[in-house]
KOLKEKE-216221 format. One line per field, with one value per atom (N, C-alpha, C): residue in one letter; chain; x, y negated, z; atom name. Coordinates in steps of 0.2 Angstrom, whole numbers. Layout:
residu c(a  ...)
chaine c(A  ...)
X c(X  ...)
Y c(Y  ...)
Z c(Z  ...)
atome c(CA  ...)
# end
This chain:
residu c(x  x  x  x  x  x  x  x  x  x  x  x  x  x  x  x  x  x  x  x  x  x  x  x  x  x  x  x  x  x  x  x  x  x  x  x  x  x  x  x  x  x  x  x  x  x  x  x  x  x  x  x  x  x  x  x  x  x  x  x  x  x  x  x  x  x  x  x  x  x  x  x  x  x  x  x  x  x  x  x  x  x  x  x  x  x  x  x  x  x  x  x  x  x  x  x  x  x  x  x  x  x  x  x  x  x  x  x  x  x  x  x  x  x  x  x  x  x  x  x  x  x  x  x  x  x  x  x  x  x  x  x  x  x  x  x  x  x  x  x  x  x  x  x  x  x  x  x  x  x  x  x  x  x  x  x  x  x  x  x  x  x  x  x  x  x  x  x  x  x  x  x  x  x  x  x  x  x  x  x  x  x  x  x  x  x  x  x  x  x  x  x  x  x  x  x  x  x  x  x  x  x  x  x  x  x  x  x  x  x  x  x  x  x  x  x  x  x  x  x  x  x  x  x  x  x  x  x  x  x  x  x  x  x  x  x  x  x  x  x  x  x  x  x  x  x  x  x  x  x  x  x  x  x  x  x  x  x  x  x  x  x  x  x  x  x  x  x  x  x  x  x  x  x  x  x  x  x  x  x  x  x  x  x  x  x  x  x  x  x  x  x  x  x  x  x  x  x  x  x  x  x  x  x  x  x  x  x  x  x  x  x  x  x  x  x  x  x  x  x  x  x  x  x  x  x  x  x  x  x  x  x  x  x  x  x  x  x  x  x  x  x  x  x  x  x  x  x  x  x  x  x  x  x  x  x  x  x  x  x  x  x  x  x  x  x  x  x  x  x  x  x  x  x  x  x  x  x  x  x  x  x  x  x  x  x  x  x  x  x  x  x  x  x  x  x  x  x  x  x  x  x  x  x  x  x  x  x  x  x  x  x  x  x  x  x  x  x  x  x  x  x  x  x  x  x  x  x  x  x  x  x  x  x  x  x  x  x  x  x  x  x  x  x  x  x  x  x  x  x  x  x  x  x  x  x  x  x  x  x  x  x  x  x  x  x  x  x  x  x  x  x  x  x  x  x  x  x  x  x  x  x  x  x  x  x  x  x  x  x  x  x  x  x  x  x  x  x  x  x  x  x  x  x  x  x  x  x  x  x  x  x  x  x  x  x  x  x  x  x  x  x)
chaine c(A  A  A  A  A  A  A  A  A  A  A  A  A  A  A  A  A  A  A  A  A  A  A  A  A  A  A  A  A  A  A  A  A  A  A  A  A  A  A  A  A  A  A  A  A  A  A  A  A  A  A  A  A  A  A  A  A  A  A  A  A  A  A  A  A  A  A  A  A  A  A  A  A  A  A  A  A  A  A  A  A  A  A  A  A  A  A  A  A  A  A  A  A  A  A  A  A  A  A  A  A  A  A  A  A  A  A  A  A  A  A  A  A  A  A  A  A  A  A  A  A  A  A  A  A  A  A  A  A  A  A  A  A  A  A  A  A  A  A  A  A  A  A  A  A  A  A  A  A  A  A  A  A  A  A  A  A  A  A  A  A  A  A  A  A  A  A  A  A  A  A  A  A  A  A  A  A  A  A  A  A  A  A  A  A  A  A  A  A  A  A  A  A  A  A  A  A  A  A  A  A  A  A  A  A  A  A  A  A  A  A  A  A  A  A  A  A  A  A  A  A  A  A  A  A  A  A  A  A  A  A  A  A  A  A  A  A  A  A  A  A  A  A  A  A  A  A  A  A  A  A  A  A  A  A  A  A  A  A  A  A  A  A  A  A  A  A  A  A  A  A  A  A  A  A  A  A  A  A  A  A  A  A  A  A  A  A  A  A  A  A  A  A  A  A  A  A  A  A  A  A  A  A  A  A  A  A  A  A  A  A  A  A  A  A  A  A  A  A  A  A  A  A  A  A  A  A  A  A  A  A  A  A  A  A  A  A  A  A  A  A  A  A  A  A  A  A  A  A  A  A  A  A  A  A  A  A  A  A  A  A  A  A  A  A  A  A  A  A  A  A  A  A  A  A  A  A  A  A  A  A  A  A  A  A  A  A  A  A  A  A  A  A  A  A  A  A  A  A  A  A  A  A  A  A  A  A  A  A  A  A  A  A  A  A  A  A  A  A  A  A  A  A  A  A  A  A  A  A  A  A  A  A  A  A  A  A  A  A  A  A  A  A  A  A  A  A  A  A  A  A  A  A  A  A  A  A  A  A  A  A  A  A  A  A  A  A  A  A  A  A  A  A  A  A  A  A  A  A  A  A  A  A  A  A  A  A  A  A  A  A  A  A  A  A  A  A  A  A  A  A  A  A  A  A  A  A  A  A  A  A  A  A  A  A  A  A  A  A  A  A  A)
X c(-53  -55  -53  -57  -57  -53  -48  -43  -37  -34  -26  -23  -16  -12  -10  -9  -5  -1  3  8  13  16  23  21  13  9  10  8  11  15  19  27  28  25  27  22  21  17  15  10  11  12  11  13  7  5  -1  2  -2  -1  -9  -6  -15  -14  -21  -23  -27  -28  -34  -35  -42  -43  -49  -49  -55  -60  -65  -68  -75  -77  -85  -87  -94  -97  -102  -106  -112  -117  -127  -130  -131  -133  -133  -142  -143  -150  -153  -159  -159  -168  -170  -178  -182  -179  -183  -182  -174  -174  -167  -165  -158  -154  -150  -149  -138  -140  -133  -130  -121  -117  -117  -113  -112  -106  -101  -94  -91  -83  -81  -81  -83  -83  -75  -72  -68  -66  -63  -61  -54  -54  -46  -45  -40  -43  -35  -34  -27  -28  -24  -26  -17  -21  -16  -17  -9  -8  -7  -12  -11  -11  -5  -2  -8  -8  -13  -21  -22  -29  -28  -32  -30  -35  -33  -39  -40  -47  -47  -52  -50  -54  -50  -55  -57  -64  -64  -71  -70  -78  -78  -83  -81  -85  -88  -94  -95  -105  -107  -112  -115  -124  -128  -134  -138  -143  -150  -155  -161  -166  -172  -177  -179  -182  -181  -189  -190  -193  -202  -199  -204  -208  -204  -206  -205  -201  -200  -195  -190  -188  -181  -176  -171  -165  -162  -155  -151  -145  -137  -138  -137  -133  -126  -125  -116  -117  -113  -112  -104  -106  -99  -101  -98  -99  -90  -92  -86  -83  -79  -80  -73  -76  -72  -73  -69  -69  -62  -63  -57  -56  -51  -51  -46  -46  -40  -41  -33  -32  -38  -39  -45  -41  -35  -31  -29  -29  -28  -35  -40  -47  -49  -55  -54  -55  -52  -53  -51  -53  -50  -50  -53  -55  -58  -64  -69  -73  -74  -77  -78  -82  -85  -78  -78  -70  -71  -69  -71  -65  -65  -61  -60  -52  -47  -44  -43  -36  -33  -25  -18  -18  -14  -11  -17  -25  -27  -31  -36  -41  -47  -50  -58  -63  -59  -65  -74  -73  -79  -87  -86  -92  -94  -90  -92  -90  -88  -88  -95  -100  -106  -111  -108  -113  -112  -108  -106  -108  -110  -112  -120  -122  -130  -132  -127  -128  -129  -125  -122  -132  -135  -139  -147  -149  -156  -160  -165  -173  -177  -176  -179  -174  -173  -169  -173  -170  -173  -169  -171  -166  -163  -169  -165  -172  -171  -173  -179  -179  -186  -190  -188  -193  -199  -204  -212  -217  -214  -216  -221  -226  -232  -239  -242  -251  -254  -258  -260  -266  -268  -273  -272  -269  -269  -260  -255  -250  -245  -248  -241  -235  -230  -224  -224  -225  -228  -219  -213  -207  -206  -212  -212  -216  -223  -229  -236  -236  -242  -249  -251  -255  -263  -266  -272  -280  -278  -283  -288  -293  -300  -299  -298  -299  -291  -286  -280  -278  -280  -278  -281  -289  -293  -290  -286  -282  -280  -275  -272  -276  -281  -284  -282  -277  -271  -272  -272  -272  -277  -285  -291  -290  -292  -295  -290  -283  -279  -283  -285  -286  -292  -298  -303  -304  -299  -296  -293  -291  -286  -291  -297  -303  -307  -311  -313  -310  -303  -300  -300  -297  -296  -305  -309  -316  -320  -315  -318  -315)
Y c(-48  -55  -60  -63  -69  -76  -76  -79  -80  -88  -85  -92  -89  -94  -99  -103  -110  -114  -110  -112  -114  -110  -110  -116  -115  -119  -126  -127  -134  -138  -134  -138  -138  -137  -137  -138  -144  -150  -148  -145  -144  -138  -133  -128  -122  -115  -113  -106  -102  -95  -92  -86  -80  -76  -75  -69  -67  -60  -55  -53  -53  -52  -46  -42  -37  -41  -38  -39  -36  -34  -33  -37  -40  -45  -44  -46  -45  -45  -44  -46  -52  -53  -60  -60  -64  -67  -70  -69  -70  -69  -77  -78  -76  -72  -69  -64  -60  -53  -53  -49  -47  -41  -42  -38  -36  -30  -27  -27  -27  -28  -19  -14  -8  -7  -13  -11  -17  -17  -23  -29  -35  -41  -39  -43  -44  -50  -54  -61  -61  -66  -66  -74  -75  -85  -87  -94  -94  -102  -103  -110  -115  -120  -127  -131  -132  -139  -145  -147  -153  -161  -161  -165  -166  -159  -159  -158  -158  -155  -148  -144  -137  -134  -133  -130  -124  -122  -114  -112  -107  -108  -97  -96  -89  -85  -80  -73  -71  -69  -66  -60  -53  -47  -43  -38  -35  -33  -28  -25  -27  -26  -30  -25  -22  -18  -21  -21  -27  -20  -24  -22  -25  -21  -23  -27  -34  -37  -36  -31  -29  -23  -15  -11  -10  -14  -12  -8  -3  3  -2  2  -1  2  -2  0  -5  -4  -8  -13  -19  -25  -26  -26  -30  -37  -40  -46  -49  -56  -59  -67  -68  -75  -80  -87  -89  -94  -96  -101  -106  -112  -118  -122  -123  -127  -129  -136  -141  -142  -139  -140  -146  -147  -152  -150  -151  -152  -156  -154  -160  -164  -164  -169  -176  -174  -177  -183  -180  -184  -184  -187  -185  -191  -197  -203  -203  -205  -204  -199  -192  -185  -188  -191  -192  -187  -181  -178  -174  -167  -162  -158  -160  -156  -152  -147  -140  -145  -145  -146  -138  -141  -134  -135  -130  -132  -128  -129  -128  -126  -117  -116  -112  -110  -104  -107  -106  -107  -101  -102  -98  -98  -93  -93  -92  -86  -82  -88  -94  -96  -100  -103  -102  -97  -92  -85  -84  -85  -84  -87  -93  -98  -97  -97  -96  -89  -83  -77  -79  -83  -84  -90  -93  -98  -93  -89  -86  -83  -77  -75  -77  -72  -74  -76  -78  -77  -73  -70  -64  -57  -53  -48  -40  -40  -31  -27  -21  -14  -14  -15  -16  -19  -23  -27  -22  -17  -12  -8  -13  -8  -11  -6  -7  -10  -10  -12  -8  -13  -8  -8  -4  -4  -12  -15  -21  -19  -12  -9  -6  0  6  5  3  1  7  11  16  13  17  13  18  11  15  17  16  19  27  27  36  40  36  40  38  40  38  34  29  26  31  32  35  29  23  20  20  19  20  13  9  3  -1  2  1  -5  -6  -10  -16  -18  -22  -24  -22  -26  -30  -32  -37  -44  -48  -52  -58  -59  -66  -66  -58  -57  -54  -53  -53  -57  -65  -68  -68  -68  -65  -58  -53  -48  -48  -51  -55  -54  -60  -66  -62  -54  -52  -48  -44  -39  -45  -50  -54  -55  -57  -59  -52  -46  -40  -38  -40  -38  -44  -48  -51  -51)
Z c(-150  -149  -155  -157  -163  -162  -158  -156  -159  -161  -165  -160  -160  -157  -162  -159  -164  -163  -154  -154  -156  -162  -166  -172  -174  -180  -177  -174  -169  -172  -169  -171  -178  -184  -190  -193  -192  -201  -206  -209  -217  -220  -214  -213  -213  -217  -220  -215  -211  -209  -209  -211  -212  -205  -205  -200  -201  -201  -202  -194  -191  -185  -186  -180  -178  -172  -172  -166  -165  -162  -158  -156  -158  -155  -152  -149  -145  -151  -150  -154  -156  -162  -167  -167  -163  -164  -171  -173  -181  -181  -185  -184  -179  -174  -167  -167  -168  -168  -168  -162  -160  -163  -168  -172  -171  -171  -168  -173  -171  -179  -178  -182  -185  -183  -182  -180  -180  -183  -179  -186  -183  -187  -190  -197  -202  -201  -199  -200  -204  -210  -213  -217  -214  -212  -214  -217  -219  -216  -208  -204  -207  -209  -213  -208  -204  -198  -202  -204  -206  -202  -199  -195  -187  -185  -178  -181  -186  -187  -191  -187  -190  -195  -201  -206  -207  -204  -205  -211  -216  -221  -222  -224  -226  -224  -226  -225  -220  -217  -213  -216  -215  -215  -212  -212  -207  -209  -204  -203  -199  -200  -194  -195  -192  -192  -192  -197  -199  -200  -197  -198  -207  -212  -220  -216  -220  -219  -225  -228  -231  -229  -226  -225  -217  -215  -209  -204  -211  -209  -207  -201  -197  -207  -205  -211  -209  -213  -211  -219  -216  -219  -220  -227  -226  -229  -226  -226  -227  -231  -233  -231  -226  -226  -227  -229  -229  -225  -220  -215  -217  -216  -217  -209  -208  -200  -202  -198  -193  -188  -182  -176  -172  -167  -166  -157  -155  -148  -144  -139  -135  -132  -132  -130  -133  -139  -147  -148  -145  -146  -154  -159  -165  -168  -167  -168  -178  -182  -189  -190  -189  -192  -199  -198  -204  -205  -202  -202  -196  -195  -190  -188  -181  -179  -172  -172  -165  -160  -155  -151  -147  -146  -143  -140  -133  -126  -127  -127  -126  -133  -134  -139  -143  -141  -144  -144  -155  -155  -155  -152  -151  -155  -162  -168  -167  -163  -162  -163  -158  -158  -166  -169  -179  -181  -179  -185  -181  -175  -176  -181  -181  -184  -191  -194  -202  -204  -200  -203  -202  -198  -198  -202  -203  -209  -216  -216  -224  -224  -219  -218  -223  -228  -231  -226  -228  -223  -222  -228  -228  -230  -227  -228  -230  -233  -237  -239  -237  -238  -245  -249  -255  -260  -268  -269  -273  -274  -277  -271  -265  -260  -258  -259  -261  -255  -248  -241  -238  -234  -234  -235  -237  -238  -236  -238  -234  -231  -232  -230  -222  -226  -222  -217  -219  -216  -216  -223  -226  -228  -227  -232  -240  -242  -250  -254  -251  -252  -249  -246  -243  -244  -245  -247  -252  -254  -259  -254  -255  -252  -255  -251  -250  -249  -250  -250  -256  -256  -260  -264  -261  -265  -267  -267  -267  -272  -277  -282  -281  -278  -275  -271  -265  -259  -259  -265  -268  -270  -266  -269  -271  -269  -273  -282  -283  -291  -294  -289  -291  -296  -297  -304  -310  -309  -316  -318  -315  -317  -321  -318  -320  -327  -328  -332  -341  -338  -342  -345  -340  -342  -348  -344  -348  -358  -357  -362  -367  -365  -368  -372  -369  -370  -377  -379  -383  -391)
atome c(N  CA  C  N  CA  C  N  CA  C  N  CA  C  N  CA  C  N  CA  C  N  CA  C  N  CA  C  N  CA  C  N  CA  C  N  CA  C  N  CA  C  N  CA  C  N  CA  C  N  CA  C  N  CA  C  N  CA  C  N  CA  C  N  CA  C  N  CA  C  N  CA  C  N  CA  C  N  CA  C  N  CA  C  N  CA  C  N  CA  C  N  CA  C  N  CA  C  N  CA  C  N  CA  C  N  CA  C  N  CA  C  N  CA  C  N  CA  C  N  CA  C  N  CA  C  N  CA  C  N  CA  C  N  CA  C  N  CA  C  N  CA  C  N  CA  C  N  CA  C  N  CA  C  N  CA  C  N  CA  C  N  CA  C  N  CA  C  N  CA  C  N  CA  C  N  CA  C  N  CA  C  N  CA  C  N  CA  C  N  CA  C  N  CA  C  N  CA  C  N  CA  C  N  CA  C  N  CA  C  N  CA  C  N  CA  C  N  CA  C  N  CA  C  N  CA  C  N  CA  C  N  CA  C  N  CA  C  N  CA  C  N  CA  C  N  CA  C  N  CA  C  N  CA  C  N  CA  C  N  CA  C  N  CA  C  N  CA  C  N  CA  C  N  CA  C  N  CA  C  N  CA  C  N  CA  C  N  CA  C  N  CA  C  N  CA  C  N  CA  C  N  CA  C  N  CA  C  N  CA  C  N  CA  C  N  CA  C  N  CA  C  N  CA  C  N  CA  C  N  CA  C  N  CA  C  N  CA  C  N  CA  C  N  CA  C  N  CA  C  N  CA  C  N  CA  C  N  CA  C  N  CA  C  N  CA  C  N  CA  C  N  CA  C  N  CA  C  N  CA  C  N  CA  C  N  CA  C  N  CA  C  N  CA  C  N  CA  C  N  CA  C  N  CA  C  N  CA  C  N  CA  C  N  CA  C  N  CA  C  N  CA  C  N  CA  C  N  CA  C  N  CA  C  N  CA  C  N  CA  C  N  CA  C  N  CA  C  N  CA  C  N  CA  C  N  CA  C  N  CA  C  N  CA  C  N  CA  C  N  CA  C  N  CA  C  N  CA  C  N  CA  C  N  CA  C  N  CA  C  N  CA  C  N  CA  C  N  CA  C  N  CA  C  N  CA  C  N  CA  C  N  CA  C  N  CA  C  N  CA  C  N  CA  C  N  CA  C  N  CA  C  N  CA  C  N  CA  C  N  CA  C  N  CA  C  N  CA  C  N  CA  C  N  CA  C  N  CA  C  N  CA  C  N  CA  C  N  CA  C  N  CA  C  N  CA  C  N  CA  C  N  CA  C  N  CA  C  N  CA  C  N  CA  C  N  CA  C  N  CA  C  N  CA  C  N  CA  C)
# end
């Protein structure tokens, strides 16, 4: 669970303690795709009572399973996101925070729902297995990372860059 007490923190002003947490989380939905973590989320977070606002500032680590948005093929993601949050008692109200503050009941804050949001903030828009991988045919719908594309017109498919090529035969012929 992604949970720290702050009971003892409470009582003591000014006062900075760490914690390293485990946990398993359910799927992280991501552009329209429910992607599993691999194991358990990393949290290591150093929370500052700054007179009843609590500051949680540290990494969270871990793996998520993506389809590469180039080729398609499933592979693991690691990931390093950074999280900064302010919480305060809901008792407390957050009248003079000046800023975006979680509210929290009794003695335990409930990282988990920004340790969601800060790993899908951290998160590209487009995700690849890795940055020289080839994707697939615009033709035939091979992964050109596996096998050699057997199209006839394979160089043509690419019309975006028909008139450079054009462009490059014309100039070279003069």
């Amino acid at each position: 669970m992604l949970q720290i007490n702050v009971a003892e923190l409470k009582r003591r002003p000014g006062e900075l303690v760490y914690f390293n947490l485990s946990s398993e989380l359910p799927p992280l939905e991501h552009l329209g795709e429910k992607n599993v973590f691999t194991g358990p989320v990393m949290v290591k977070v150093a929370v500052f009572n700054g007179d009843g606002l609590f500051q949680v500032e540290g990494n969270i680590t871990g793996n998520l399973k993506f389809n590469c948005n180039r080729c398609l093929e499933l592979f693991d993601y690691s990931f390093t996101a950074p999280m900064v949050e302010t919480y305060y008692p809901a008792v407390q109200g957050k009248a003079g925070t000046g800023e975006e503050a979680v509210p929290f009941n009794g003695d335990v804050i409930d990282l988990a729902p920004e340790v969601r949001r800060s790993i899908l903030i951290s998160l590209p828009m487009k995700v690849v297995c890795r940055q020289e991988c080839l994707g697939l045919c615009r033709q035939c719908g091979v992964n050109l990372n596996k096998n050699v594309c057997r199209c006839a017109d394979r160089e043509n498919s690419y019309s975006r860059l028909a008139g450079l090529k054009d462009l490059l035969k014309n100039n070279r012929g003069q």
